[in-house]
N, C-alpha and C positions, 0 to 999 in steps of 0.2 A: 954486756956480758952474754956471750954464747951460750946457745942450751943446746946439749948433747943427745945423741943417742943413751950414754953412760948416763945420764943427769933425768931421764925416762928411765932405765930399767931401775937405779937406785931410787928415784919415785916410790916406782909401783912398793917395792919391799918394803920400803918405810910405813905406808899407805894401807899395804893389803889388807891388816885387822879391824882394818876401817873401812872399806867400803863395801859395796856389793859388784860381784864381776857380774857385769848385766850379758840378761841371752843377746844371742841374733840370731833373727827368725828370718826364714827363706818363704820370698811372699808366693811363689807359684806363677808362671805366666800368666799373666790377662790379669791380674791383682792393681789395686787401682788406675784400670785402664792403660797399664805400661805392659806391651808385647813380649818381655824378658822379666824372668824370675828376677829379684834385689836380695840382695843381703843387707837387712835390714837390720844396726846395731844399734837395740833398742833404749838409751840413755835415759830417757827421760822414768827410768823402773830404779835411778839409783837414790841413795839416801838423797832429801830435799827435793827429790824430783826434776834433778838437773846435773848434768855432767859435773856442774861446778863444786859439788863436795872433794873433787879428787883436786882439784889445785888447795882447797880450804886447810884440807888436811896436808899438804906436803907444806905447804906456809908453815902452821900453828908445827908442827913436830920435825921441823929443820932449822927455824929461828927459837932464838932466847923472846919468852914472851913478860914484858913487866909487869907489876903489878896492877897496873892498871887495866891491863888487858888488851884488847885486838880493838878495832875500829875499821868499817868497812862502809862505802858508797858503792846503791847498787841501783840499777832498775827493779829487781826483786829477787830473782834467782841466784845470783852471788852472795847477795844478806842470806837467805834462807840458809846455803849453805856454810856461812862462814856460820851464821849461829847455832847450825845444827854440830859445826865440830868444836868448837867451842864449849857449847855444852856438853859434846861425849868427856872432852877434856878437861871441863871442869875449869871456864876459865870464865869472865868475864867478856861480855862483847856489848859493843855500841853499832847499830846498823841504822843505817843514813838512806832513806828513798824518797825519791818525788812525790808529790801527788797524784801522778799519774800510774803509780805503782798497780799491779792488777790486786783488788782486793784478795785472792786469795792466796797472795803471795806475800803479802801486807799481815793476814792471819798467821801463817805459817813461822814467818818471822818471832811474833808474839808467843804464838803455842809454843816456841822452842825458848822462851826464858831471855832474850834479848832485850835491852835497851833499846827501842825502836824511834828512830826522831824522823817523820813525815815534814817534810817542805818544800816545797821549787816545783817549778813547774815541769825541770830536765834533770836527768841525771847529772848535768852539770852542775846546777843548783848542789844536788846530796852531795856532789864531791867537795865543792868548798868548804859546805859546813862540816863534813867529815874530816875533814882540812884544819879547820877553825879550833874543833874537838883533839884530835892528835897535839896540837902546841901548846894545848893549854894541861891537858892532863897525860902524854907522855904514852900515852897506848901507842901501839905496834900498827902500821898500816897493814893490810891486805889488797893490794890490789886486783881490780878482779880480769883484767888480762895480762896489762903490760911491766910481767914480772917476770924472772928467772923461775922462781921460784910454781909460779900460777903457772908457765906454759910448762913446764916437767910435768906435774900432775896430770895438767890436761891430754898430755900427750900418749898417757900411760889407756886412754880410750882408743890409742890404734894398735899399741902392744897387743892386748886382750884382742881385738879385731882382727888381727892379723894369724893369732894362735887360731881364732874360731873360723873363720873364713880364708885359706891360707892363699888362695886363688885370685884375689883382686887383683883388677887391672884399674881401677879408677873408683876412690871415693866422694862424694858428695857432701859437702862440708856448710852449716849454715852459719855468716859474718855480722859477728856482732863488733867488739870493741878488735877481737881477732887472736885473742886465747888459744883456745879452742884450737882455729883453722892450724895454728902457730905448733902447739905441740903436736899434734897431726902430722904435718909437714914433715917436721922433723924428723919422727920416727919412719916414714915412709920414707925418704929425703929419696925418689925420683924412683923407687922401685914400685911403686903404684901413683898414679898419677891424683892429683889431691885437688880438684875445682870447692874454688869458694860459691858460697851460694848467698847474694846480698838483696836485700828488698829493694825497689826506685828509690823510694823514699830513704832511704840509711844505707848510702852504699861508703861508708868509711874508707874500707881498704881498696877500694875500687879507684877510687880519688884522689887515695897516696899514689897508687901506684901508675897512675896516670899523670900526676905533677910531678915526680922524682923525690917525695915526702910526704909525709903526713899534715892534710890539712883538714881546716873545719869543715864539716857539710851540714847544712842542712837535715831533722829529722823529721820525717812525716808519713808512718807506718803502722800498719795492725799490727807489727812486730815491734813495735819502738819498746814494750817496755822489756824486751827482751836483747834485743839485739840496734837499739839506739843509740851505740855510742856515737857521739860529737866527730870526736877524731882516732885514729888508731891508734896506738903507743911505737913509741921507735923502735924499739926493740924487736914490734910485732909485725912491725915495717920491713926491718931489713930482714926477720928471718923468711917474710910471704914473698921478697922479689927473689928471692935465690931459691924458694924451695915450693913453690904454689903454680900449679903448671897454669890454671887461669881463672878469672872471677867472672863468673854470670848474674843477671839481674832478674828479678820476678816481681811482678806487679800484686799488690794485696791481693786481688781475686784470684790470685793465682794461687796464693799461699793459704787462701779461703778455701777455695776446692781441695787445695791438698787435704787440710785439717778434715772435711769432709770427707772426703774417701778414704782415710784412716783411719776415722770410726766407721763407717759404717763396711769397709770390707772387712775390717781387722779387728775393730772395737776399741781402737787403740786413742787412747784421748789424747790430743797435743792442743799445747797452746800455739798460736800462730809460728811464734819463733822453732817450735820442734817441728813444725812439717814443711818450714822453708826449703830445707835438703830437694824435699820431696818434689814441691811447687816445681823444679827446675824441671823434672822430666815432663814433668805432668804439662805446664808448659811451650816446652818445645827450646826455650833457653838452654839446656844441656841436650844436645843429639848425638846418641852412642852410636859407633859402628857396631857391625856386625860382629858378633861374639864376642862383644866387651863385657865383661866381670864387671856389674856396676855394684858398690854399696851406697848407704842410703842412710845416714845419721839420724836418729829420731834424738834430738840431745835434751827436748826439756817436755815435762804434761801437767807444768802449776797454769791449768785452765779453771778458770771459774765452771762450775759446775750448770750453773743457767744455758751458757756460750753451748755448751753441745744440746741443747733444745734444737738450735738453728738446725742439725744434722738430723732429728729424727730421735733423738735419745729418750 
């Protein structure tokens, strides 16, 4: 199933009385050590703390939901926000995460009234059993990228980017399961150029797109519980090779320092997976020409509060 430009604007309208249109802030030249001002779309300010409310909600108020309610496998930031819409809406939800879940995305889930079942050691683990749960008791899945449904929402984060920064030449996109990079994509679909941004360790889309498919990789990242998905979704496949101009890689330290110098130039707390974007300039893995319009995704900030110690907090 195609996802449209059409299928992002009727998104966002469905959507609107539900989320928050997050700022984007203009970091100044010499701002974490990058030579050119960013526009910087600050994601990680929305409900749940992650982009991922806006696919939650276009799910849960474009499907018929039963009575048994929604069921969702996550790393942690798709539970949080599938149980945060669920509960605006008054429904039931079961969220499914590893044990590698970051604790305070693990709370967040709880604080919002969710059925919470912790096991496995990979997201892959929480999909089965989320898997297991859906056959037996009839709930609705959500998946948390490789949907119609999930990449429209997602997408409706470049609409608003595009109204706020109208000037982009190229956005900076961080690659989990491939959501996210997916409705992105599409709403720009080649009038701003859209790089993915993937860790060594979890480079999913990078993978597909280098075998002519989606395959398994290997996870082994400071971002994994963020952005560790196994494999990409097909869906997520074919919309990244026709619409992703290119995928870059960044090394933990890389995405370490990012998180760093977004708090301490900006104050702005990310968990690893939100300052991946960032990690790419900071880097050297993304190198802009001359007067390129870069933006700069900050998509998620469910960081343990100990973790910004390391920065000086």
């Amino acid at each position: 199933m195609a996802v449209t430009t059409a299928d992002i604007e009727a998104a966002y309208e469905r959507i609107a009385g539900h989320i928050r249109r997050t700022p984007v802030m203009e970091s100044g030249a010499g701002s974490f050590g990058i030579d050119r001002s960013l526009s910087l779309k600050l994601e990680l300010f929305q409900h749940g703390g992650s982009f991922k409310a806006r696919g939650a909600f276009n799910n849960l108020l474009s499907r018929p939901v039963p009575e048994a309610g929604v069921a969702a496998a996550s790393g942690g930031n798709h539970g949080v926000a599938v149980a945060y819409a669920a509960r605006s809406l008054d429904l039931p939800a079961d969220i499914f995460v590893p044990e590698t879940s970051a604790p305070a995305k693990i709370a967040k889930v709880r604080a919002m009234g969710a059925r919470l079942h912790v096991g496995g050691a990979r997201y892959a683990d929480a999909a089965e059993a989320c898997a297991r749960h859906r056959a037996h008791s009839g709930a609705i899945d959500i998946h948390a990228y490789d949907a119609a449904e999930t990449i429209a929402g997602q997408g409706t984060v470049a609409l608003e980017w595009e109204e706020q920064t109208p000037d982009l030449d190229t956005v900076l996109v961080a690659v989990g399961g491939g959501g996210l990079i997916s409705g992105i994509a599409t709403w720009f679909s080649g009038d701003v150029k859209v790089v993915g941004v993937e860790p060594v360790g979890s480079c999913a889309l990078q993978a597909a797109l280098e075998a002519g498919h989606p395959v398994d990789v290997d996870v082994e990242s400071i971002a994994a519980d963020s952005l560790g998905a196994k494999r990409c979704g097909n869906l997520v496949y074919e919309i990244c090779r026709e619409k992703v101009d290119s995928v870059v890689l960044v090394g933990d330290a890389a995405i370490a320092e990012a998180q760093a110098r977004l708090w301490r130039d900006a104050q702005i707390a990310t968990e690893p997976g939100g300052a991946t974007a960032l990690a790419a300039l900071i880097s050297g893995a993304y190198k802009p020409v001359a007067d390129e319009r870069v933006g700069v995704l900050v998509c998620g900030g469910n960081v343990d509060p100990e973790a910004l110690s390391r920065f000086g907090a």
